[in-house]
C-alpha positions as a Markdown table, in Angstrom:
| # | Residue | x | y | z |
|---|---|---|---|---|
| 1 | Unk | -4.9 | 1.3 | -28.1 |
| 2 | Unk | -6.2 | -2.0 | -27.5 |
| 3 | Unk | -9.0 | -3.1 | -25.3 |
| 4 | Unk | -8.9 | -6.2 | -23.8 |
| 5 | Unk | -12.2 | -6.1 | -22.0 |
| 6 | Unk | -13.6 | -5.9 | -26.3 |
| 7 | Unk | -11.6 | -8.6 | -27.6 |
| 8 | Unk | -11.7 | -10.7 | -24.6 |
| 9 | Unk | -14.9 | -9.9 | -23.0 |
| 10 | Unk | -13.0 | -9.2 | -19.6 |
| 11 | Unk | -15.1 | -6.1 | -18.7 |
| 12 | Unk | -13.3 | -3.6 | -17.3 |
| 13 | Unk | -9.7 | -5.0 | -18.3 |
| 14 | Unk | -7.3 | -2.7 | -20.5 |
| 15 | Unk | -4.0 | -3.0 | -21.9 |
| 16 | Unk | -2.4 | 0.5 | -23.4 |
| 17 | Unk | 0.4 | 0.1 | -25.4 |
| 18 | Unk | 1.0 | 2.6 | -28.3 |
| 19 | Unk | 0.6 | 0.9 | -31.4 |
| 20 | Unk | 3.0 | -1.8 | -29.8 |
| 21 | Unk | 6.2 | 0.0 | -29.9 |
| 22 | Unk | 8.8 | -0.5 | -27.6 |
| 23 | Unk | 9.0 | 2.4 | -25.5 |
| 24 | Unk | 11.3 | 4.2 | -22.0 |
| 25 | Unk | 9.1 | 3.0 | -19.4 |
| 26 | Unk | 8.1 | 5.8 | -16.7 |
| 27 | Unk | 8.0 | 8.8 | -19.3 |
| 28 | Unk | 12.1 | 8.9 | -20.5 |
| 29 | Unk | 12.7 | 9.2 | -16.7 |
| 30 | Unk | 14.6 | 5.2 | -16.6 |
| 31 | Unk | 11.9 | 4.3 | -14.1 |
| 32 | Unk | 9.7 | 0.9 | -14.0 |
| 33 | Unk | 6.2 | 2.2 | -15.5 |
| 34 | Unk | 3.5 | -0.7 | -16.0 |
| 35 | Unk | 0.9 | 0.7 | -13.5 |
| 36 | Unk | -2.5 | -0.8 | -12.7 |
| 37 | Unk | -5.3 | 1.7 | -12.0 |
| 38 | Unk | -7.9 | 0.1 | -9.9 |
| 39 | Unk | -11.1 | 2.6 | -10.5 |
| 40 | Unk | -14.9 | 2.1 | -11.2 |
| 41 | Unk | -15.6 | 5.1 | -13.3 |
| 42 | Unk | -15.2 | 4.2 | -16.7 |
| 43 | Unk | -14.5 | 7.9 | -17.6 |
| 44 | Unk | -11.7 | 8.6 | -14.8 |
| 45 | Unk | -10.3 | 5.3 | -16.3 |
| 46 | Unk | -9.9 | 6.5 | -19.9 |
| 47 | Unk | -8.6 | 10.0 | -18.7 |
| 48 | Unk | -6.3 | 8.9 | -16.3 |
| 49 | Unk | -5.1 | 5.8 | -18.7 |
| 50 | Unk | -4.3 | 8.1 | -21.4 |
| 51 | Unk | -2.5 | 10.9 | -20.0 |
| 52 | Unk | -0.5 | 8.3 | -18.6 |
| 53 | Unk | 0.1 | 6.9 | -21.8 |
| 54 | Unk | 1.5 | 10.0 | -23.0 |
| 55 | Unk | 4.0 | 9.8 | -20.8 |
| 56 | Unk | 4.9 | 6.3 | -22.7 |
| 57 | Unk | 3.2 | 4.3 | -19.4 |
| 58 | Unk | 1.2 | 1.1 | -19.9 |
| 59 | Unk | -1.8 | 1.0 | -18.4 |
| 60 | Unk | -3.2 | -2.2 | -16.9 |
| 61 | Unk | -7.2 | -0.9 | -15.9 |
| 62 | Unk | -9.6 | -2.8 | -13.5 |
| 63 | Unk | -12.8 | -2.1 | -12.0 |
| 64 | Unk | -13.2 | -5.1 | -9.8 |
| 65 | Unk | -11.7 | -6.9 | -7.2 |
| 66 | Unk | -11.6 | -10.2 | -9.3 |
| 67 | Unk | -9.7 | -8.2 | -12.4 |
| 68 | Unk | -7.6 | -6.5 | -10.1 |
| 69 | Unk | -6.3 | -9.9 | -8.5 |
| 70 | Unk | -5.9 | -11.7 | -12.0 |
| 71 | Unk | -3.8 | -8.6 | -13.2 |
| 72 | Unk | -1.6 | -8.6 | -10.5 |
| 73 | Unk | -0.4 | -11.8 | -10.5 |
| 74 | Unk | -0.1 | -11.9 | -14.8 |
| 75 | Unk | 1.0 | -8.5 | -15.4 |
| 76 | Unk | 3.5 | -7.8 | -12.9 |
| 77 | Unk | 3.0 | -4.1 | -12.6 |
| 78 | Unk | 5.2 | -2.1 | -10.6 |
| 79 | Unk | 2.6 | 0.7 | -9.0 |
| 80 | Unk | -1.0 | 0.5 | -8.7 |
| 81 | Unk | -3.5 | 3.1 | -8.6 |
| 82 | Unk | -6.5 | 2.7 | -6.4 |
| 83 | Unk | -9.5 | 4.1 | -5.8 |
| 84 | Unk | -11.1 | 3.7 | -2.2 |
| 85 | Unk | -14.5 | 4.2 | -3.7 |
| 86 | Unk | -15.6 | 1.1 | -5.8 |
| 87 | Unk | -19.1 | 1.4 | -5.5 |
| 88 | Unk | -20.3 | -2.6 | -3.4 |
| 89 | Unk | -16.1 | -3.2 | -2.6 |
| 90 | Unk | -14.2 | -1.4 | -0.2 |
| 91 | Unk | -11.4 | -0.2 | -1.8 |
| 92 | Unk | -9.2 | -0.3 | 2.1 |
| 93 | Unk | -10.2 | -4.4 | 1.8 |
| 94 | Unk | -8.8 | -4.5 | -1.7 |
| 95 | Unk | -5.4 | -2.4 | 0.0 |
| 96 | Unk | -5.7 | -5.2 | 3.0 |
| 97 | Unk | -5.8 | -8.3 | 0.0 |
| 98 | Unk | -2.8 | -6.3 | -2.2 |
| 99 | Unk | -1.0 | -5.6 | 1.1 |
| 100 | Unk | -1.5 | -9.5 | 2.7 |
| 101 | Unk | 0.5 | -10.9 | -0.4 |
| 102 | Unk | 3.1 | -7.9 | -2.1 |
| 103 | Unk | 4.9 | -4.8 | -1.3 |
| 104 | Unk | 3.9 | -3.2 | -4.4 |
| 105 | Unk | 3.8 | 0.5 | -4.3 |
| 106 | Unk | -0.2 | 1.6 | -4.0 |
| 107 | Unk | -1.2 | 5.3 | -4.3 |
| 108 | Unk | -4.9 | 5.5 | -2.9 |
| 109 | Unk | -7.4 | 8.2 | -4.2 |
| 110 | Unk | -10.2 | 9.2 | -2.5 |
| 111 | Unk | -13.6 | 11.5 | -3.8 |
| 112 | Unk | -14.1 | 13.7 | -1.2 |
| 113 | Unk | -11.7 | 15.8 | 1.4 |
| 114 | Unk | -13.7 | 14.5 | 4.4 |
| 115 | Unk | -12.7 | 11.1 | 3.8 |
| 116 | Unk | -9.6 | 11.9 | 5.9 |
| 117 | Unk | -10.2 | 8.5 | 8.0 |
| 118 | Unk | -10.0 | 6.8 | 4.9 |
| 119 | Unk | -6.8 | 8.3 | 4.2 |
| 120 | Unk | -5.3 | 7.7 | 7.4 |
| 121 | Unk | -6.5 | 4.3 | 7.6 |
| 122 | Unk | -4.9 | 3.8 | 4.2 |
| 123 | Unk | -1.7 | 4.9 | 4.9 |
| 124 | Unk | -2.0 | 3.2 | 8.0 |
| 125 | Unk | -2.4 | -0.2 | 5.8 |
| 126 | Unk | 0.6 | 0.6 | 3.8 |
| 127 | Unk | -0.3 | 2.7 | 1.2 |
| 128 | Unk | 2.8 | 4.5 | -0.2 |
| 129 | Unk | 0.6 | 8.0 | -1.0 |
| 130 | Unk | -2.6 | 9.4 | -1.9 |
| 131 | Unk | -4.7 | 12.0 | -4.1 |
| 132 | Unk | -8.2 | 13.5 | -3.5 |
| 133 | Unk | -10.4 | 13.5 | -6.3 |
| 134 | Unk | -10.6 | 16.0 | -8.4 |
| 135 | Unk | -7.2 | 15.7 | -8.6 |
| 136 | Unk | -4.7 | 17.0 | -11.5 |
| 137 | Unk | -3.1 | 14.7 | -13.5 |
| 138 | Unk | 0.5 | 16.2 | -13.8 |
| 139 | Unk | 0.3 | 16.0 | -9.7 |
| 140 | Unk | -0.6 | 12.5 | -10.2 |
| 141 | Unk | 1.8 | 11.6 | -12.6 |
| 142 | Unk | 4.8 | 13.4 | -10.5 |
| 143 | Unk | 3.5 | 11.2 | -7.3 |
| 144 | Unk | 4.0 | 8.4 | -9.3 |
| 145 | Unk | 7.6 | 9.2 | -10.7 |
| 146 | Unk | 8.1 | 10.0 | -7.1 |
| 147 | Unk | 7.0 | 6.9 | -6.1 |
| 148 | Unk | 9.0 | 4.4 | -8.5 |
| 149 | Unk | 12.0 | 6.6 | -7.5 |
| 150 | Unk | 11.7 | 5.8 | -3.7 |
| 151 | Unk | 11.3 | 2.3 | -4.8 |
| 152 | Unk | 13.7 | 2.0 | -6.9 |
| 153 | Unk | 16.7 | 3.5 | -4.6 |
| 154 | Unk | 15.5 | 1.6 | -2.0 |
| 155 | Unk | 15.9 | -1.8 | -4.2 |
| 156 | Unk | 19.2 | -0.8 | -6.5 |
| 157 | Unk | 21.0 | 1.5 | -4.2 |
| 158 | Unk | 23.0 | 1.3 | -1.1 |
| 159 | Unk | 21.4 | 2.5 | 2.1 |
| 160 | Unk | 22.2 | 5.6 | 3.7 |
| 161 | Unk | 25.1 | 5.8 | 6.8 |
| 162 | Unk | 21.8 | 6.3 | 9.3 |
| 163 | Unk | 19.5 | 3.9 | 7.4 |
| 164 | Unk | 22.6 | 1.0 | 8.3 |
| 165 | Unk | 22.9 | 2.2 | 12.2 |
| 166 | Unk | 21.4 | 1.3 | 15.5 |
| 167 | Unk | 19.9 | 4.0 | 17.9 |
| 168 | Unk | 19.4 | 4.2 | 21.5 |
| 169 | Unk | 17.2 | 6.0 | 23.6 |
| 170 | Unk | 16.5 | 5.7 | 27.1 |
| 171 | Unk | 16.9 | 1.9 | 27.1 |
| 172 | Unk | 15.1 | 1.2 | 23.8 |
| 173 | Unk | 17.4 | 0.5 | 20.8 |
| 174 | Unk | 15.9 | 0.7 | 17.0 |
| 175 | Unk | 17.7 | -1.2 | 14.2 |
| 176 | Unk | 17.4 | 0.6 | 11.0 |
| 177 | Unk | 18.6 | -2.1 | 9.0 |
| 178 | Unk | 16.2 | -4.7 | 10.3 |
| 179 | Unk | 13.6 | -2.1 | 11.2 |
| 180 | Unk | 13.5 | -3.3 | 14.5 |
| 181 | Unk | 12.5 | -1.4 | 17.8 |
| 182 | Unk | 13.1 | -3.2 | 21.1 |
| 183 | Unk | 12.1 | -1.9 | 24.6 |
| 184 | Unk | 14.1 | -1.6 | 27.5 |
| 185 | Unk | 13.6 | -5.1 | 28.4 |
| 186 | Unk | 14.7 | -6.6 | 25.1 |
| 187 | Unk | 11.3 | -7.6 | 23.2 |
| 188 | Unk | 10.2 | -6.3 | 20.2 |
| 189 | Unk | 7.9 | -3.7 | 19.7 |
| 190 | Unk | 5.9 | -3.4 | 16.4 |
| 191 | Unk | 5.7 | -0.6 | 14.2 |
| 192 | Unk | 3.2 | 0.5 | 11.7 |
| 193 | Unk | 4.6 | 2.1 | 8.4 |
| 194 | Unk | 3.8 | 5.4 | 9.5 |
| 195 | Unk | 4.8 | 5.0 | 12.9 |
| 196 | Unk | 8.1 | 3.5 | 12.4 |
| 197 | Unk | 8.4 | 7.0 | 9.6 |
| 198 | Unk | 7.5 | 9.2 | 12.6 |
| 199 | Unk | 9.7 | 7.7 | 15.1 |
| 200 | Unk | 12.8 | 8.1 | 12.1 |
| 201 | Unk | 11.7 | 11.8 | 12.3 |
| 202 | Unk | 11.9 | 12.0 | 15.6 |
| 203 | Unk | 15.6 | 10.2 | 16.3 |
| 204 | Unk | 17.2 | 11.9 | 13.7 |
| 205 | Unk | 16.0 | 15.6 | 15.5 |
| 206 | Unk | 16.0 | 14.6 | 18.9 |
| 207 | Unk | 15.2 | 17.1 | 21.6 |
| 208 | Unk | 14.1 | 20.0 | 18.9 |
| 209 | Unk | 10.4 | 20.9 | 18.8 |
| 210 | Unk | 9.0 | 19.9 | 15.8 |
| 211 | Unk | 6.3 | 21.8 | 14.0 |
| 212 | Unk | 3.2 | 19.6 | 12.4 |
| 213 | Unk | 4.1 | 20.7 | 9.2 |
| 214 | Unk | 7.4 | 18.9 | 9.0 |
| 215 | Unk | 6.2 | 16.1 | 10.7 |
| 216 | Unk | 3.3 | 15.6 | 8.2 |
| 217 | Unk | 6.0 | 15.9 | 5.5 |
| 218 | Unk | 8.7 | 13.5 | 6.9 |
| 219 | Unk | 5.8 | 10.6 | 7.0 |
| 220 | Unk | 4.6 | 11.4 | 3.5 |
| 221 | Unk | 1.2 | 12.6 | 4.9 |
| 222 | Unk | 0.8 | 15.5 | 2.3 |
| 223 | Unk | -0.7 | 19.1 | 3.2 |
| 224 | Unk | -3.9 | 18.4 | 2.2 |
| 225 | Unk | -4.5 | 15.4 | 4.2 |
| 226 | Unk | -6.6 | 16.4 | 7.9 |
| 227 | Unk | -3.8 | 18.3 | 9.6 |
| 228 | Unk | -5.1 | 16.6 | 13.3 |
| 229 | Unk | -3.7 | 13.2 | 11.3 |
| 230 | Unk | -0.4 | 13.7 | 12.7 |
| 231 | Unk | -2.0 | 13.9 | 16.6 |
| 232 | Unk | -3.3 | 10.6 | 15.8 |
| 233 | Unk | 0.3 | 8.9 | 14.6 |
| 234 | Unk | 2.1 | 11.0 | 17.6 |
| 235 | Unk | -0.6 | 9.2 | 20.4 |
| 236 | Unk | -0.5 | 5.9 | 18.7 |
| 237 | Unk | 3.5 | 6.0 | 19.0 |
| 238 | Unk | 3.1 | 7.0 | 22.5 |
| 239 | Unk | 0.9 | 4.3 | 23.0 |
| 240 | Unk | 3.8 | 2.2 | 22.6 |
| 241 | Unk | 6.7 | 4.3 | 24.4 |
| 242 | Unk | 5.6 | 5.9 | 26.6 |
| 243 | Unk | 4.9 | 4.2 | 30.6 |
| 244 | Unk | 1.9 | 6.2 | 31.0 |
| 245 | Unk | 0.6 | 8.0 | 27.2 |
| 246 | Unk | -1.3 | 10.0 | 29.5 |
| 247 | Unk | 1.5 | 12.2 | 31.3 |
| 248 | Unk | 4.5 | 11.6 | 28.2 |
| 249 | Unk | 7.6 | 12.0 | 28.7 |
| 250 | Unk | 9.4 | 10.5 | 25.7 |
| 251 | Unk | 7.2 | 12.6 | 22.9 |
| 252 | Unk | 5.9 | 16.3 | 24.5 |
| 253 | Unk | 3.8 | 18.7 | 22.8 |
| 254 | Unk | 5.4 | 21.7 | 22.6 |
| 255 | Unk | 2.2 | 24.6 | 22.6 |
| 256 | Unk | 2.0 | 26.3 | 19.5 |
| 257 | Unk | 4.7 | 24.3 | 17.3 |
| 258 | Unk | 4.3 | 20.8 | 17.6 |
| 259 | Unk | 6.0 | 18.0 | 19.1 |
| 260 | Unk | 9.6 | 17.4 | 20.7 |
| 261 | Unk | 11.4 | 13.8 | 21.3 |
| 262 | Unk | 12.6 | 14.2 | 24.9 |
| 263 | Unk | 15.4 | 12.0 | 25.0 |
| 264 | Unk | 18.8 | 11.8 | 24.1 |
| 265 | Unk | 19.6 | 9.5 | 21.0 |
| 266 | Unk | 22.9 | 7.7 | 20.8 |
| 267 | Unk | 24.1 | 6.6 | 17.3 |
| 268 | Unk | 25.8 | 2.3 | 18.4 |
């Protein structure tokens, strides 16, 4: 292994490539695998870096906002690992900064379980997934491979039948190629990532109640996230269908299972 923050005098910079040979990237699973992993604790670095580079991964490792910027625009990774607790940086600022400029894929990790907020809030920002600390590292590595897989489909293969339609429901239309949600009038509503994933949920199960559960699962909020999150991403959706969020009558709580989308859907 090589460190470049030693021969360079870049700090917390490190390049991990086994003795330089050439390698399948992503473990032998034909997925992209250069991954930056954005972490202040030198010792979570080096675990974290070499499990990965087990699994035949190079590891690109920063501990500052500065090193993480200069990596992502000279190393080209396709994933980055990042931790919301940096010690003086926000880690949901340095999310905002990757977010402002790249789609990359970003899997946040957090130290505690009642950073939930933090959670939401980085999902909210775009952040494809997330682990709480302590968290183990065959988990981690199989949210990654799960990760590069989503992306990769979505850039290589063809979209699904639904993914190319157009829904209507109750005078609002939703484009799924475009991802594109109009009110009745005609004007464009915008969506949030997970909103737009809950509202998918939603059209594709229309008037069936919904439990929590699947809802958390069908917007990649995982089971060990707050389990209220999904109240939150059901009122901020009604927020923007409903006439009155107050009284709803597009998205009802059903007692004791969860939610149900009240009107018809029609596949254009």
């Amino acid at each position: 292994m090589m460190m470049i923050g030693e021969a360079e005098g870049l700090g917390g910079d490190r390049l991990l490539a086994r003795n330089g040979a050439e390698e399948t990237p992503g473990g032998g699973h034909g997925l992209p695998g250069r991954i930056l992993l954005v972490d202040d604790d030198p010792a979570m670095r080096q675990l974290v870096a070499d499990y990965l580079e087990d699994h035949n991964m190079r590891i690109y490792c920063a501990c500052r906002r500065q090193e993480m910027t200069r990596l992502l625009a000279s190393s080209d990774p396709d994933l980055v690992i990042l931790d919301l607790q940096l010690g003086q940086e926000d880690g949901l600022d340095l999310l905002r900064e990757i977010r402002s400029s790249s789609d990359i894929p970003v899997i946040i990790t957090t130290g505690h379980r009642r950073d939930e907020i933090d959670r939401v809030v980085g999902l909210e920002l775009g952040a494809d997934d997330y682990l709480t600390k302590p968290f183990g590292l065959r988990e981690l590595l199989a949210r990654i491979r799960a990760v590069l897989r989503r992306r990769q489909a979505a850039q290589t293969g063809l979209p699904r039948d639904g993914e190319r339609g157009r829904y209507r429901f109750g005078g609002w239309q939703l484009d799924r190629r475009a991802r594109r949600l109009t009110d009745p009038k005609g004007r464009p509503v915008a969506l949030t990532k997970g909103e737009y994933a809950l509202l998918i949920a939603f059209i594709e199960a229309p008037e069936r109640p919904l439990t929590r559960e699947f809802l958390l699962q069908a917007t990649r909020v995982h089971e060990d996230i707050f389990d209220r999150s999904i109240d939150v991403q059901v009122l901020r959706l009604r927020r923007k269908l409903e006439a009155d969020p107050t009284s709803p009558r597009v998205i009802r709580t059903e007692r004791g299972v969860g939610y149900v989308f009240a009107l018809r859907v029609e596949v254009l």
